[in-house]
N, C-alpha and C positions, 0 to 999 in steps of 0.2 A: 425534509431537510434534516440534517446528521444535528445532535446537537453540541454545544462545547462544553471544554473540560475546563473546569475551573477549582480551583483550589480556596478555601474556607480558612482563612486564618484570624482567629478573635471574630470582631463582628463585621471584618472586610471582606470582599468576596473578590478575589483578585483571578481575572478570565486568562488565562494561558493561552488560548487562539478566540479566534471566531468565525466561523465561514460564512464564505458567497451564497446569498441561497438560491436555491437549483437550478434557477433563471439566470444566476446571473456566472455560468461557469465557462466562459465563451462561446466556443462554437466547438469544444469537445463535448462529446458523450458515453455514453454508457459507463463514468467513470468510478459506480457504484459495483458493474458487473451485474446490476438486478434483470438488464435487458434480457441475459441468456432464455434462450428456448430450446429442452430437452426434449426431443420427439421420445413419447413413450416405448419402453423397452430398449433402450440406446444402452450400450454398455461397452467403458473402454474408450468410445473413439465417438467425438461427434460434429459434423460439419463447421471450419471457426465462422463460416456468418453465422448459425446459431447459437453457438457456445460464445463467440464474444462480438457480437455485434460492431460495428464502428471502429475493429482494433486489426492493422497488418501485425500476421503471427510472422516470425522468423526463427530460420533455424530450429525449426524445430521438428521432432519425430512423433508420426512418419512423414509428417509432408506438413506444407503448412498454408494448405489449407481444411485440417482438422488440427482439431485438439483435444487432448488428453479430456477425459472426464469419468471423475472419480478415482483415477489410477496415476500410478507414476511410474518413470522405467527406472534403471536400476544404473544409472550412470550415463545415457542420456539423453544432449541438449532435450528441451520440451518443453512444454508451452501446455498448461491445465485447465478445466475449471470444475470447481468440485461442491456440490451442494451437502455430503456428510451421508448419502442414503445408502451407499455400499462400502461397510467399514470392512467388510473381506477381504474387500478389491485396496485397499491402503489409504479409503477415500477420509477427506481432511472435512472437520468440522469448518463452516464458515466465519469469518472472523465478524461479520454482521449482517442484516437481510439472510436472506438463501444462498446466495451462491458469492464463492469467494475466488481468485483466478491462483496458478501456482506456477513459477517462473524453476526450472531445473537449469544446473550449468551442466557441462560435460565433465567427465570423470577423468576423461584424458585428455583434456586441456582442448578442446575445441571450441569454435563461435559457441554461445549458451542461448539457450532458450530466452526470446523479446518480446515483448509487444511494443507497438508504438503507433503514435496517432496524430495526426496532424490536425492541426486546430489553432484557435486563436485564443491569446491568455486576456481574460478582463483588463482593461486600460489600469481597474482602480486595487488591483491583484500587488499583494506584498509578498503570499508566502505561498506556497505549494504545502501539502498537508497529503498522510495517506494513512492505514493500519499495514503494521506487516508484522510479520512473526519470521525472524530466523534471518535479520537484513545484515548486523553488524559482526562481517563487512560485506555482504556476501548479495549485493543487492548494488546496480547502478545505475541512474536516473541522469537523462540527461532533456534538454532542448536545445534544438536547433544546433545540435551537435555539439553543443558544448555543455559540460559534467555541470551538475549538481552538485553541492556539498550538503549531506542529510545531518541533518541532528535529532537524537529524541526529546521530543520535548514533553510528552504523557505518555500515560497508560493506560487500556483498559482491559476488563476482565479475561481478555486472552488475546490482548497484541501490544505491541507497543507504538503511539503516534509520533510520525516522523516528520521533521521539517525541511522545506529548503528554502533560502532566499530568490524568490521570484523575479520581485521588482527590476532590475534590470530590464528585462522581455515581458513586461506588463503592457498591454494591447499591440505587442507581437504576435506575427502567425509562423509556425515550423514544427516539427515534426517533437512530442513528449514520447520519450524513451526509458521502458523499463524493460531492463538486462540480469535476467541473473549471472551472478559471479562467484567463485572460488575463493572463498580467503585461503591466503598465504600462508602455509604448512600445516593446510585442515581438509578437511571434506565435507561438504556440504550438498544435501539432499536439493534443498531448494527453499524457496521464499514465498509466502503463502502474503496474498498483496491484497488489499481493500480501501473501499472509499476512500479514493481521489479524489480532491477539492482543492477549491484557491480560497486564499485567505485575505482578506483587509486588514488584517491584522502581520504585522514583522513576526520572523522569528525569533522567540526570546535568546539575549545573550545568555554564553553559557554561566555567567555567574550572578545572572536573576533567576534562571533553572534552579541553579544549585543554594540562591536563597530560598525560593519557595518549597526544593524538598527540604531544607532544615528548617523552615519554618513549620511545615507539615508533622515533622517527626516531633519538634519540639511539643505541638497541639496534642498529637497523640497522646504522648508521652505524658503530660498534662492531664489528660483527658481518661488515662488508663489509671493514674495514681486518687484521682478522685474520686474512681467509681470503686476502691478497693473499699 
């Protein structure tokens, strides 16, 4: 089980999320990515039931039923998963575990590289929760065909954690969709995506966010003047 992020302010410990633990994530899987299995000597290109277990690829090159591992194309759609072992090949450190998956859009504006999965969301599910690096805005989640609105709600040592409000579709079954996407007057390589979880926990409003980093800075800042 992943653990949570929590914020330390005086002598309260106030939890920013909390997740499902590993049992209790409905009747989706692999949505850490740790399932992959790279047959030895694989390079470039590797079957998606081993590179992503339990996930329909779409759209993506060359075909989809492989996927990209360790390497990206150069504009497009496509569908990853990349463990860090051939930094040559343009392969991407993983954002936690071993292997991290990586969503490409097209460069000329075509369908972009998905995964999606059909499954059941826990009855007692408030929040969706994942790492991504490279989302905002360039990254789209949705169930059961209807969008997600992502918010960041932490950080960790190389991604940022994203939220969306679940509850709605909480012990629903339908299809979780992630899209990579093109921000608007940008270009964008792609979204490097990790551990998927539901949460019990809501996702914070944006201005208990925006109390807890000013509370954080304030600590610091505290914390840095004392120790001079």
């Amino acid at each position: 089980m992943k653990t949570s992020l929590s914020i330390a302010i005086g002598w309260t410990v106030i939890a920013l999320w909390a997740p499902l633990d590993s049992s209790a994530q409905g009747t989706f899987v692999n949505l850490n990515f740790e399932q992959a299995v790279i047959p030895p000597g694989s390079l470039n290109f590797v079957a998606a039931s081993n590179g992503m277990p339990g996930w329909t690829i779409y759209n993506n090159y060359p075909g989809n039923d492989l996927v990209l591992y360790d390497t990206f194309t150069l504009g497009s759609p496509a569908v990853g998963i990349h463990d860090g072992l051939y930094p040559q090949n343009g392969a991407l450190a993983p954002l936690q575990g071993i292997y991290s998956a990586f969503l490409q859009p097209s460069a000329l504006g075509g369908s972009p590289g998905a995964i999606g999965q059909i499954g059941r969301i826990p009855s007692a599910a408030q929040s969706l929760r994942f790492y991504a690096v490279g989302v905002d805005p360039a990254l789209l989640v949705s169930f059961g065909g209807y969008s997600l609105s992502l918010m960041p709600i932490g950080s960790g040592p190389n991604y940022t954690i994203y939220g969306a409000d679940i509850s709605p579709y909480a012990g629903q079954t339908g299809e979780l969709l992630f899209q990579a996407a093109m921000p608007a007057g940008g270009l964008s390589l792609g979204t490097e995506l990790d551990n998927i979880f539901f949460s019990t926990t809501p996702v914070p409003e944006p201005s208990v966010i925006a109390l807890f980093a000013l509370s954080a800075l304030i600590l610091g800042g505290a914390l840095r003047r004392r120790n001079r």
